[in-house]
BAPA-970413 format. One record per residue (C-alpha): x, y, z. Coordinates in steps of 0.001 Angstrom, whole numbers, padded with zeros to 6 digits, always signed. Example, Ala and Ser with C-alpha at 12.3 -4.5 7.8 and 13.67 -1.06 7.14 Angstrom:
+012300-004500+007800/+013670-001060+007140/
This chain:
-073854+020714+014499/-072964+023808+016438/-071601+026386+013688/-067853+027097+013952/-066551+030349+015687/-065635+033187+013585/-062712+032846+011650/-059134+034029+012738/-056114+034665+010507/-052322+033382+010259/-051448+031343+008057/-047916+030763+006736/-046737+030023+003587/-043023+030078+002603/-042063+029836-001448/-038657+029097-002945/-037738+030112-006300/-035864+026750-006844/-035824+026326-010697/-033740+029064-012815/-036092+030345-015272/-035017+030180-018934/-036749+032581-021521/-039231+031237-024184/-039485+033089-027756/-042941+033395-026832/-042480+035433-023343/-040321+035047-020455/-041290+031457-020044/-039524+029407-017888/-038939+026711-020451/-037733+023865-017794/-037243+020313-019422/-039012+018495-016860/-038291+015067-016090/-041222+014844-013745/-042336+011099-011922/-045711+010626-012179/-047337+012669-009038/-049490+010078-006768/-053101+011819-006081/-053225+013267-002770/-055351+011944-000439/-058624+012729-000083/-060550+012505+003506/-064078+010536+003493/-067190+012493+003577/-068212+014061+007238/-071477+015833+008065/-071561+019501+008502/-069088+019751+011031/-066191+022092+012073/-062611+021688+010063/-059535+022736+010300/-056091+022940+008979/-053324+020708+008672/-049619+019812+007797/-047398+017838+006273/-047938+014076+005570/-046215+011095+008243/-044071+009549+006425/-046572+006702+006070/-049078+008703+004211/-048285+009450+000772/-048281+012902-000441/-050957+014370-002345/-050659+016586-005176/-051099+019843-004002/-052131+022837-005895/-050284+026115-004589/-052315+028969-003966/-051659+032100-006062/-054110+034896-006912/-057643+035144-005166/-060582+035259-007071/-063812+035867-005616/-066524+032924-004997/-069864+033582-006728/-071992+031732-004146/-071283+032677-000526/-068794+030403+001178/-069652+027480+003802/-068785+028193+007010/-065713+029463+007542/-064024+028326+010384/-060758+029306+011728/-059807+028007+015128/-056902+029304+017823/-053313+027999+017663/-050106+028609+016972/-048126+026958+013990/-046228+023801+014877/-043848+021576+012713/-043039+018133+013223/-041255+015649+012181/-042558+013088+010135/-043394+009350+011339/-041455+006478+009951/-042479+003026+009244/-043340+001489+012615/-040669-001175+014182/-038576+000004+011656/-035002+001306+013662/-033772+004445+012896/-030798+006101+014348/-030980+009618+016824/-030981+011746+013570/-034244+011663+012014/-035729+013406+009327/-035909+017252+009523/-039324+017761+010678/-042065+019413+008118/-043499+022404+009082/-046896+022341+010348/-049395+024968+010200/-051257+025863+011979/-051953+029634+014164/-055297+031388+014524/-058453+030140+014456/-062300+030093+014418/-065649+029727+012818/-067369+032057+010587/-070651+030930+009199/-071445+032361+006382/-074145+035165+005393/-075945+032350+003231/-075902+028416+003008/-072667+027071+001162/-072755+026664-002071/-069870+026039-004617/-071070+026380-008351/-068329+026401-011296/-070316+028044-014010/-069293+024782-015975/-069764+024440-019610/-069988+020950-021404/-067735+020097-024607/-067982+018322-026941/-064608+015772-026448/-061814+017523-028641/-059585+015474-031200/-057358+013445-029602/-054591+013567-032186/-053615+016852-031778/-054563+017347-028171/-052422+016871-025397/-053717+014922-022179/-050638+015390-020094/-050297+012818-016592/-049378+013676-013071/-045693+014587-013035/-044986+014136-009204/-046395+014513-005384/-046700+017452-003559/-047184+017860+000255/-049553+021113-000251/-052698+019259-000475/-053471+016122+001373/-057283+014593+001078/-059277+012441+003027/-059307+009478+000509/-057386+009680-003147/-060718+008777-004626/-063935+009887-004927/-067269+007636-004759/-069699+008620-007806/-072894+008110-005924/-073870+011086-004257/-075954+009022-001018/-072798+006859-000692/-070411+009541-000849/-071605+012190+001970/-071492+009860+004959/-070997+012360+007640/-069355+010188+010065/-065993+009405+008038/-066363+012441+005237/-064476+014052+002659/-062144+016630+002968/-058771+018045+002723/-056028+019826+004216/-054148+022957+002494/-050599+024140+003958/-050075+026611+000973/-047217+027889+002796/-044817+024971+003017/-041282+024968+002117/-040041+021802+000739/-036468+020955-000814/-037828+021086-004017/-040205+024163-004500/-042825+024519-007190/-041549+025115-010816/-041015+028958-011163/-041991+031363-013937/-042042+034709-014587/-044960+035965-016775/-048650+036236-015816/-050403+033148-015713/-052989+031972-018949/-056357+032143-016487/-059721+030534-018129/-062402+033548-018942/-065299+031940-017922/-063915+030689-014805/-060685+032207-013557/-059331+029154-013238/-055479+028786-013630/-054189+026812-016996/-052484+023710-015239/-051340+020154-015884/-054354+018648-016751/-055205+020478-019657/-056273+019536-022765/-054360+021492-025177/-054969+021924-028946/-051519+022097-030267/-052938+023306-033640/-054356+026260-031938/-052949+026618-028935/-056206+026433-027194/-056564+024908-024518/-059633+023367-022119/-060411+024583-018236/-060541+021543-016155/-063473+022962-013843/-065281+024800-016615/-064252+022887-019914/-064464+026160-021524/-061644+026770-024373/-059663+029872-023864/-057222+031238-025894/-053068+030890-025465/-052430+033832-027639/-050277+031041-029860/-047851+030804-026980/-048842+027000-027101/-049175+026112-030694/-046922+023951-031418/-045629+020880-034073/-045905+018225-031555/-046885+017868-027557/-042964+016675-026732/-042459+021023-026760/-045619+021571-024908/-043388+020081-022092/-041278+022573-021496/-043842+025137-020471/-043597+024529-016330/-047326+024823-015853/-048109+021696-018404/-045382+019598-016900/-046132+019934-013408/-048992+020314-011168/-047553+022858-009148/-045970+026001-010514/-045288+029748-008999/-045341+033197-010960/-043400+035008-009845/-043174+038867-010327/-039949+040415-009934/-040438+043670-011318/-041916+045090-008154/-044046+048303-008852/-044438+049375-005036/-042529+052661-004068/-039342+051919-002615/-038797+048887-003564/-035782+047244-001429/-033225+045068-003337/-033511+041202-002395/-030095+041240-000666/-031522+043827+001879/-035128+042777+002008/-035323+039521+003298/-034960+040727+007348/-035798+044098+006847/-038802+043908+008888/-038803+045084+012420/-039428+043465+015602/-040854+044917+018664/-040230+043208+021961/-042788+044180+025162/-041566+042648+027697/-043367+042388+031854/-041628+044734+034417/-044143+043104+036789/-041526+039806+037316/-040088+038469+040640/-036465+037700+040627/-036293+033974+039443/-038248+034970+036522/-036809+037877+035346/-033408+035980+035625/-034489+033127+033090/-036233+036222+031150/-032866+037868+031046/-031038+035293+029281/-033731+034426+026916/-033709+038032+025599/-029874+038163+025633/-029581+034767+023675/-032608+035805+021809/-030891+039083+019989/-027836+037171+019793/-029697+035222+017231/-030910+037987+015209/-029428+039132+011378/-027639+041990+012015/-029990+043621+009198/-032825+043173+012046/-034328+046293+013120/-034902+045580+016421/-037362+047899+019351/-037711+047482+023062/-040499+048345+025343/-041365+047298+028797/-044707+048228+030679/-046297+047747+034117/-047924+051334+035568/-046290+052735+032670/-044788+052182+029192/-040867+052758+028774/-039811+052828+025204/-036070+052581+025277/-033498+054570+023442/-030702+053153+021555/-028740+056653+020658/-027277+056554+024493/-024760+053800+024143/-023280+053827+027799/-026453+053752+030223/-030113+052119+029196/-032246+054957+028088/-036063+055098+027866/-038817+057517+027602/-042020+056820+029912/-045537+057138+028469/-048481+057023+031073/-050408+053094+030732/-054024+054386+032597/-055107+055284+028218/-054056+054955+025265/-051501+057157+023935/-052639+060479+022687/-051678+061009+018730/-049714+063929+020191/-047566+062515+022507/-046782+059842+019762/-046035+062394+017619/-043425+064287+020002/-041969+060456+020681/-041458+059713+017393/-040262+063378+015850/-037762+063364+018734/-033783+062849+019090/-034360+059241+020219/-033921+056002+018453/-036189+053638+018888/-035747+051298+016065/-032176+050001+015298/-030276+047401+013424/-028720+044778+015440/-025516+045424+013903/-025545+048930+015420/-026727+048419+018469/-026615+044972+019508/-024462+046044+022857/-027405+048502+023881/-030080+045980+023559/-027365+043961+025953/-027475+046905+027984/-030863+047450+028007/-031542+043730+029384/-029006+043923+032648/-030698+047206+033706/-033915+045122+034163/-035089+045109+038041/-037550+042856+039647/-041032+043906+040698/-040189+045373+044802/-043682+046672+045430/-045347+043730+048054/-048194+042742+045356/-049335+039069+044660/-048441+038676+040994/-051824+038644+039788/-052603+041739+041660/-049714+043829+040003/-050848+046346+037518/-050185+045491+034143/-050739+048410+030924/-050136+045226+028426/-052837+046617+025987/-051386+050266+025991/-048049+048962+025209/-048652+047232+022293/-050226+050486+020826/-047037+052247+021732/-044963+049413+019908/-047256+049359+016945/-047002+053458+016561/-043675+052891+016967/-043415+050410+013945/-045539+053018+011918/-042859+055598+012416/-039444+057130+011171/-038758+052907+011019/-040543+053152+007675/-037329+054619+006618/-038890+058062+004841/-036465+058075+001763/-037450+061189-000654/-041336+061097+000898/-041174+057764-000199/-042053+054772+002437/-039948+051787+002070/-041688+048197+002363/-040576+046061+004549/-040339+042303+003525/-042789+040203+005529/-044824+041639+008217/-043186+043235+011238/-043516+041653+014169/-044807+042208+018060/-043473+040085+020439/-045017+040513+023936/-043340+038689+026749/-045702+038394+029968/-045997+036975+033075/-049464+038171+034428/-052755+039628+033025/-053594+042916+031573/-055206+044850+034563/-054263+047950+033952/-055506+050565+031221/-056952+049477+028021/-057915+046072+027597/-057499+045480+031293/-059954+043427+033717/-060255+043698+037462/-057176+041785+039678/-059721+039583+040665/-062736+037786+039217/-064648+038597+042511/-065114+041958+041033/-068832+042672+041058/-068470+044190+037411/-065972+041865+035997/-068274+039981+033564/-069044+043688+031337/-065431+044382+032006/-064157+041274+030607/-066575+041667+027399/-065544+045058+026667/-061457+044176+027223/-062248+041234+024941/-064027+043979+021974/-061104+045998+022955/-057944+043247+022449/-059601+041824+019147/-059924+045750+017897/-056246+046461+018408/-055561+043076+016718/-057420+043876+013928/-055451+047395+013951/-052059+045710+013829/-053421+043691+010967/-054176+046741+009280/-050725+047835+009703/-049474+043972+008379/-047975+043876+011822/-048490+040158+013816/-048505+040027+017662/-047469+037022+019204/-047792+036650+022721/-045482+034503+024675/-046601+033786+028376/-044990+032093+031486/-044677+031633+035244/-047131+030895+037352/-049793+033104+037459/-052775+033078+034934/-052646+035689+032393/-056466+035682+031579/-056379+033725+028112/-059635+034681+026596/-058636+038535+027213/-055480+038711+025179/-056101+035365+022815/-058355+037653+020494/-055392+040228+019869/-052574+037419+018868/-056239+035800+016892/-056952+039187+015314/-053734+040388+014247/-052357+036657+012635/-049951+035973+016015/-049856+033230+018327/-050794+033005+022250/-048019+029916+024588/-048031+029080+027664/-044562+028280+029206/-043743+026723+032491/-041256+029704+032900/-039085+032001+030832/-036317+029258+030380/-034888+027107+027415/-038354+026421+025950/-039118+030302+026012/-036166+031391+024625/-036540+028548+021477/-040361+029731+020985/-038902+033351+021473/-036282+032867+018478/-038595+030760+016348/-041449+033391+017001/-039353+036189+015114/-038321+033926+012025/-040906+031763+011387/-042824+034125+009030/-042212+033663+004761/-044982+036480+003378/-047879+038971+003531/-050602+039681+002284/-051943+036011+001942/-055188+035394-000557/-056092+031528-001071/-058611+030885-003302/-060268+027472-004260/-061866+026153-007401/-063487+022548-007580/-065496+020628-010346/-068799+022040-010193/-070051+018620-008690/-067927+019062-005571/-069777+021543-002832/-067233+023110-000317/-069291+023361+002893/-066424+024133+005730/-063508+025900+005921/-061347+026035+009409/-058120+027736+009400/-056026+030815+009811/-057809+033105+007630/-061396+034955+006682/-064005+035217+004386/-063288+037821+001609/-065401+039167-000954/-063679+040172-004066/-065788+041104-007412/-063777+039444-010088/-066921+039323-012403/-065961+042097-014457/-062646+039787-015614/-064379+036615-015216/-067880+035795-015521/-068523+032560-014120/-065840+032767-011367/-067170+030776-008171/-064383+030280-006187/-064044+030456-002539/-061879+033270-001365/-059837+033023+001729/-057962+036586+003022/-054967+034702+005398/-053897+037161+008121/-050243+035767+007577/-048350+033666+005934/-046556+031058+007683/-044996+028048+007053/-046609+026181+009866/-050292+026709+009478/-052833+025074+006923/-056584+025538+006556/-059168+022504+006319/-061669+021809+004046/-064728+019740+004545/-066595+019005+001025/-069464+016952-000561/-070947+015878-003718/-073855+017924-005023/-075236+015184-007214/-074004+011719-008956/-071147+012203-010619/-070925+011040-014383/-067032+011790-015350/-064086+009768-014377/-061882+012868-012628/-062607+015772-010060/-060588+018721-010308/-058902+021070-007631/-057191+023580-008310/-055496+025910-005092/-054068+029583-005750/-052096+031587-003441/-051150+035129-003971/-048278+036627-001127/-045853+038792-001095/-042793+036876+000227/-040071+037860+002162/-037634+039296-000603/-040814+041448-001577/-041428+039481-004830/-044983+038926-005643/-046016+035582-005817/-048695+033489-007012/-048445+029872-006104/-050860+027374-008215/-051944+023881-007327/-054009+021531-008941/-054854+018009-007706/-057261+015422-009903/-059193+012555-008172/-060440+009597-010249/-063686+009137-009187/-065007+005552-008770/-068313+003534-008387/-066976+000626-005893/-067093+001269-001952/-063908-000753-001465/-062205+001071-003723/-063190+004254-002157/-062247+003042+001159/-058722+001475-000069/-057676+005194-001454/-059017+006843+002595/-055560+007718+004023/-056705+007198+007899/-054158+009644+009462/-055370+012246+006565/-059143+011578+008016/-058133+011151+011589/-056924+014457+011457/-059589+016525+009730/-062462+014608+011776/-060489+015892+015064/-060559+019296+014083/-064413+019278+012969/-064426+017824+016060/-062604+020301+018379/-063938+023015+016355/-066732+022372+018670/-065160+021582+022109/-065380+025070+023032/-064867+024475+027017/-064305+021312+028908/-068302+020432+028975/-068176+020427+025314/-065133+018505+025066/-067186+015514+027089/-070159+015709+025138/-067261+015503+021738/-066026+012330+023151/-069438+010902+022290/-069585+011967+018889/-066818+010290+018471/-067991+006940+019331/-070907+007832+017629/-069016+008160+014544/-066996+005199+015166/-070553+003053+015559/-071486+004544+012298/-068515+003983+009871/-068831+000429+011181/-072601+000469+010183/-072143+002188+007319/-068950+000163+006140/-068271-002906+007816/-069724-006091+007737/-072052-007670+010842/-070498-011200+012268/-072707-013757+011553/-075574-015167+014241/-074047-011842+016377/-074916-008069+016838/-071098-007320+016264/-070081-005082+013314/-066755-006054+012023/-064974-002234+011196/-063633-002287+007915/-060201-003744+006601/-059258-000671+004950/-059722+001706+007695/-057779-000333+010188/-055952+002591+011695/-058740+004892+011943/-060385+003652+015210/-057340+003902+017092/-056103+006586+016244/-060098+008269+017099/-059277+006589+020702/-056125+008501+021089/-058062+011821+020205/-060544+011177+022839/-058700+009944+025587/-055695+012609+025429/-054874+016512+026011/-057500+017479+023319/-060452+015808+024565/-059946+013781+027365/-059148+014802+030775/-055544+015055+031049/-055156+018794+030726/-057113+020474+034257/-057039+024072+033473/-059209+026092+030839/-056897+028102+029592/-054180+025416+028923/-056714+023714+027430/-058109+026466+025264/-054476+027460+024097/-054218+023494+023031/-056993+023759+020990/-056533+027165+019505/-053182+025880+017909/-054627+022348+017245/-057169+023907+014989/-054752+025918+012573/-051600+023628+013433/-049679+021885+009799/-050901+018060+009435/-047597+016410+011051/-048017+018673+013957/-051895+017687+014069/-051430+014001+014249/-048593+014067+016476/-051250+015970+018731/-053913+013450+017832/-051949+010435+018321/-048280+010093+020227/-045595+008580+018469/-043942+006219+020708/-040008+005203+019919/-037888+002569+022433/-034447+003474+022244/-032386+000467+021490/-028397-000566+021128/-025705+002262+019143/-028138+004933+019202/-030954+003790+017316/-034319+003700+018060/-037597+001235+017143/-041168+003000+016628/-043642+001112+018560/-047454+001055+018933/-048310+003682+021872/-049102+001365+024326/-048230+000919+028115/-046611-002586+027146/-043272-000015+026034/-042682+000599+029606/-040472-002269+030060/-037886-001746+032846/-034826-002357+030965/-035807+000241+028255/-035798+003945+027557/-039151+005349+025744/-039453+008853+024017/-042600+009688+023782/-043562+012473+020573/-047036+013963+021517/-046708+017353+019881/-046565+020285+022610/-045008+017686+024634/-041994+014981+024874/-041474+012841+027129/-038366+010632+027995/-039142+007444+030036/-036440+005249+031844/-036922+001893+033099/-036127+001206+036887/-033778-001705+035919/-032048+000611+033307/-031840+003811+035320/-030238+001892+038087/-027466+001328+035784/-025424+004598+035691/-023683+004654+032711/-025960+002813+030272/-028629+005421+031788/-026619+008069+031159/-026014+006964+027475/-029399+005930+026755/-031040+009401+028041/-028344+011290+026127/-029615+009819+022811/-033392+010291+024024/-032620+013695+024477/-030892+014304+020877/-033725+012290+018910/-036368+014795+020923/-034386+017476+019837/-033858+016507+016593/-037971+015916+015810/-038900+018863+017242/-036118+020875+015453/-038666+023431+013387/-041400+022666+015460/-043319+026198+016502/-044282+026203+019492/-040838+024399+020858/-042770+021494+022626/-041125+020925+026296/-038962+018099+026765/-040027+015781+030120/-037707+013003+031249/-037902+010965+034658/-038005+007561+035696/-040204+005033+036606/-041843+005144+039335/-041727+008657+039884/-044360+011296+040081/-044506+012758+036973/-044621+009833+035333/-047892+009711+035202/-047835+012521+032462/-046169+009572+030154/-048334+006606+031405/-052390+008413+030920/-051295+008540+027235/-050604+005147+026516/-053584+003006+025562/-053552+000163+028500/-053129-002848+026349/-051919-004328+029288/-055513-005473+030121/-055759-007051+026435/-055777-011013+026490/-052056-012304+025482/-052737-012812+021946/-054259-009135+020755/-051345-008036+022764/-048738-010019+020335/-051199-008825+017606/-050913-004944+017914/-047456-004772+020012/-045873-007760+018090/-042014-006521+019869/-043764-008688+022822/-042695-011582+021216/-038617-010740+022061/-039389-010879+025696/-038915-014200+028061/-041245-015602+029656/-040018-013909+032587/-039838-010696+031425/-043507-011021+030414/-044047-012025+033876/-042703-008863+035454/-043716-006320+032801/-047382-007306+033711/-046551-007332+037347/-045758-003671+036787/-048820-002338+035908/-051256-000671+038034/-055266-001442+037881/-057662+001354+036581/-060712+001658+034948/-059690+002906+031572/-060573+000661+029052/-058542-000750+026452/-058395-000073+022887/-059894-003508+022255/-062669-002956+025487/-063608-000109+024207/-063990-000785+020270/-066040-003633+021878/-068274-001014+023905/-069252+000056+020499/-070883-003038+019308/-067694-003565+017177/-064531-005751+016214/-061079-004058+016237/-060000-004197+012584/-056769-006450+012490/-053674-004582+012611/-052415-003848+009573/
């Protein structure tokens, strides 16, 4: 399989310091009586072949959550990492899926962030391996040792399958595969046990003590899970019986943070200041026509509106030239005007920055000039086509970033204050960057645009990498009309941990993404690293982060973890794992264990630990019972899209995928006797369909027509949170029924009933769908799309990107956007119709009659037709 692109960085992780500490006599031990339920495994995807992966989210509400190990402190792998992939995209949240036909009413669950930004492949310098320096012991005495149980779920980790198969040949099947998905930046009601002390790390290893332990109560020695070495407690954990062991947070739960408050950096701000001390720099396209810059206007005036008034907030605006603008002069908008043809000279920076102005201010100062500043905004008057308008993007952003490195780093007694969080770029555009640094010709004609376009591309990933440097994220927020070049400025939002949308224009769905942009960030300075059981081999990793070597073999000898540097850290992105078996595996439990060290945004340091055990079994069907099909739906679409690069690829990736669906019915199923049918296994039954949705819709199929829609699709597929992922993958259909509630159906074209009103959930898009016979009805029209429109709301709440929100009727052009992602069951005989969309069996026989009068004939096939195609049955619904 292709390898996956180089890797790209964002990731966001958000931690709340939920649980008062209490002090131990031993240290400053948090010790927290926990009444902990037993935490379910997470679950675990099947084995795939060396293919791409990627990140994901939260768990649907039908998937149950995984224990998830939060990521803490990095420590270096020995053997060099698989191939680390990290793909394009923007976080996304969503909201998770209830039971289906199970009414609900128009105020769902607040959605779960998703994760999901930047993204590619890096393969790395050497073929994956994943060794754990692992040293057998002997079993220790079981009186005085204390084996402690799960103590409760965690949405940080989700697997492919919450088992693992003990034969090696069984287990790495490439076509389903094993995997999992890790949103180490997640905020959840009720955050990770919290302690304040350095953690008790294994000396062989470097793996984190953890609920799983085997402690020695006599000693207070206790036994690495990956390693089994014993390692000292320095007699923090001797005690008379394991009931006090309990109230050490780390051996009652499976998922603890340290958490240093005692920050040693210079200028340490306190917490009550911190949290939005970090600026934000808006560069914002002169180059609009009127309509635009109108719906730009009051996106920018609602946007700072929104702001803290502790936000330091700077404005810049570019076309020929870059205007930095002023907020000392209260009365009139001020700015001083840098040339855009280079980049700024060091110099003229200097002179900028030393001067009288003020180009970084508190919103509570100067919220009126920023007002100011956005009504003396003019439309472009010079008769240029838009794309032909000259456009010093790339030189502006180095002017914002220089300004972000100035007197904004608050010089207190020669000491720089840190900001909490990483400041943040925010470039607003409406064309491409053709002017300057970074630029490309007006038009592709251009006889020397292909060398131009490769060295604007160096160029754009360069200055990203810069603003990394600087822990500064650019985010890139495009709309109108005209293309703005994607591949040119994608690699500076990649490079830098920012995000790349396309809007329809600079209206409500702007100015959401524009205030979610500036918030949605909950640390810096990510590190994951990842320890397994020495017979589990990590071969892929896809997500919003790189490779990173770090020498920890000074401190710990046998460390072989994989070490992930995460450009940001954001609540809405996660990083995917693909794994296999190196060899038969003899004991009854695999370990994982997830670290994450960040800096969050009240500047504490924080190191966020998650371990996760799998029983391991020797029985297929029990292997295949524990697969959690939206888990492994999800990670085998981002392998998958990992290598739809353009839209040739993404044809030749809706083969694989029946491929693969062939295969796990080879593989797994059972052939129908005296017949050269496979029947596809009972325990996967929601696996093929929801494959069919992935290759029929925007991510594969052929619904999106331009590249660079399509590109920024996948780019945020790739690093997007799990919820966000599957809604992508698969839409989540809901019929809108009597007092407000609604009834999730299957997503078929037999919901477009003329009497009903549809939403339609497919991620980066929602879609409200009125029946003829209802919308000719005026008032219970009225009523019913009023709800539709809440519920979408509602879902897509804390969703980043803010997905747009379609209604119209049927019958009417655009419905077509609603009807090509529907499967058409409608061709299904009458009794797999009742069988998958049993709400069929409500409707009269006349209603029947003209709901399959409605529909139109085309040569998609069916679910059924197409499962079929594949030499197989379609599993039974479940």
């Amino acid at each position: 399989m292709a390898n996956p692109p180089p890797p790209s960085l964002g990731y966001s992780v958000s931690i709340t310091p939920s649980n008062p500490d209490t002090s131990n006599p031993h240290s400053e031990r948090n010790p927290i009586l926990p009444p902990p339920p037993p935490p379910s495994n997470s679950p675990t995807l099947p084995r795939f072949p060396p293919t791409k992966l990627q990140q994901d989210q939260i768990p649907s509400s039908s998937i149950k959550s995984p224990n998830v190990p939060s990521p803490s402190n990095g420590v270096k792998m020995g053997s060099p990492i698989p191939h680390l992939s990290t793909p394009p995209g923007p976080p996304v949240f969503t909201s998770p899926v209830r039971p289906a036909a199970v009414p609900f009413r128009s105020s769902p669950a607040s959605p779960q962030p998703v994760a999901f930004s930047s993204g590619s492949s890096l393969p790395t310098s050497s073929p994956p391996q994943f060794s754990n320096g692992s040293v057998e012991l002997q079993q220790q005495v079981s009186d005085d040792t204390l084996d402690l149980t799960p103590a409760g779920d965690s949405a940080y980790v989700l697997f492919s399958a919450r088992k693992v198969l003990k034969q090696k040949k069984l287990a790495n099947v490439p076509s389903l595969g094993f995997g999992a998905l890790v949103s180490p930046g997640r905020e959840i009601s009720s955050g990770p046990q919290v302690i304040r002390h350095d953690p008790h790390r294994c000396q062989s290893c470097g793996a984190y003590v953890n609920f799983y332990c085997k402690i020695l109560i006599g000693s207070g020695q206790w036994q690495c899970v990956i390693c089994h070495e014993l390692n000292g407690s320095q007699g923090e954990y001797i005690a008379p019986n394991k009931e006090l062991l309990r109230t050490f947070p780390e051996l009652s739960s499976p998922m603890v943070d340290y958490i240093q408050t005692s920050n040693n950096r210079p200028g340490f701000i306190p917490v009550s200041d911190s949290r939005m001390s970090a600026p934000i720099v808006l560069v914002i396209d002169e180059c609009l026509d009127e309509p635009h810059l109108q719906h730009l206007q009051s996106s920018l005036h609602a946007f700072v509106d929104s702001l803290h008034p502790s936000t330091k907030l700077g404005i810049v605006s570019y076309g020929r030239t870059v205007s930095v603008y002023d907020f000392s002069e209260e009365s009139v908008a001020s700015a001083d005007v840098l040339p855009g043809d280079k980049s700024p000279t060091q110099e003229a920076m200097k002179a900028l920055i030393y001067g009288s102005g003020i180009y970084l201010s508190q919103m509570h100062a100067s919220l009126p000039v920023a007002h100011a500043i956005f009504s003396s905004m003019r439309p472009y008057k010079l008769n240029f086509p838009e794309a032909s308008r000259d456009r010093c993007l790339g030189t502006a952003v180095e002017v914002a970033l220089a300004i972000i490195q100035g007197p904004s780093a608050e010089l207190s007694r020669g000491v720089v204050k840190r900001s909490g969080g990483n400041s943040r770029i925010i470039v607003c555009a409406g064309g491409p960057n053709t002017y300057g640094p970074g630029s490309v010709p007006h038009s592709f004609s251009h006889p020397n645009y292909p060398h131009m376009e490769k060295m604007a591309l160096k160029w754009m990933e360069q200055l990203g990498q810069e603003a990394h440097r600087h822990n500064t994220v650019v985010d890139i927020l495009c709309a109108g009309t005209c293309p703005v070049r994607v591949p040119v400025l994608q690699p500076l939002a990649k490079a830098s941990g920012g995000v790349l949308v396309l809007h329809d224009d600079f209206g409500e769905a702007f100015g959401v993404n524009l205030q979610r942009a500036s918030s949605r960030a909950v640390g810096s300075h990510g590190l994951l690293e990842i320890r397994c059981s020495d017979d589990i081999l990590i071969t892929q990793v896809v997500g919003p982060g790189e490779e990173a070597h770090v020498d920890t073999h000074e401190t710990f000898k046998n460390d072989s973890s994989l070490y992930i540097q995460m450009l940001s850290v954001e609540e809405t992105q996660s990083f995917s794992l693909s794994m296999e078996t190196k060899r038969d595996i003899k004991r009854d439990y695999v370990f994982f264990q997830f670290a994450v060290q960040f800096s969050n945004m009240f500047q504490a340091d924080i190191s966020r630990v998650i371990t996760v055990r799998l029983p391991t079994v020797d029985s297929v069907s029990a292997y295949l019972e524990s697969v959690q099909d939206e888990v492994a739906a999800v990670l085998i679409a981002k392998r998958t899209l990992l290598r739809a690069k353009n839209s040739s690829d993404a044809v030749d990736m809706r083969a694989t995928i029946d491929e693969r669906v062939k295969d796990i019915a080879l593989k797994y199923g059972s052939q129908i006797p005296k017949s050269k049918l496979y029947r596809f296994p009972k325990e996967l039954s929601l696996l093929p369909e929801l494959l069919f949705h992935l290759r029929r819709g925007p991510l594969l199929g052929s619904i999106i027509g331009h590249e660079d829609e399509r590109s920024v699709l996948r780019y945020l597929f790739l690093n997007a949170s799990f919820d966000l992922s599957l809604r992508m993958v698969a839409p989540r259909c809901l019929m809108h029924r009597e007092k407000g509630t609604f009834e999730e159906l299957p997503a078929h074209d037999l919901a477009m009933q003329s009497d009903a009103a549809v939403v339609l959930d497919h991620g980066t898009d929602v879609f409200i769908w009125l029946g003829a016979e209802l919308a000719a009805d005026e008032g219970r029209s009225a009523s019913a799309l009023a709800a539709c429109r809440t519920l979408a709301e509602e879902i897509t709440e804390l969703r980043f990107p803010a997905p747009r929100i379609l209604a119209f009727k049927e019958g009417s052009s655009q419905a077509r956007y609603f009807v090509s992602r529907l499967i058409p069951a409608h061709k299904d005989p009458p009794y797999e119709q009742e069988a998958r969309f049993p709400q069929l069996r409500s409707l009269t026989t006349e209603q029947r009659m003209k709901l399959k009068s409605s529909f139109l004939h085309f040569d998609d096939p069916s679910f059924c037709e197409w499962m079929r195609s594949l030499k197989s049955v379609p599993p039974e619904p479940s």
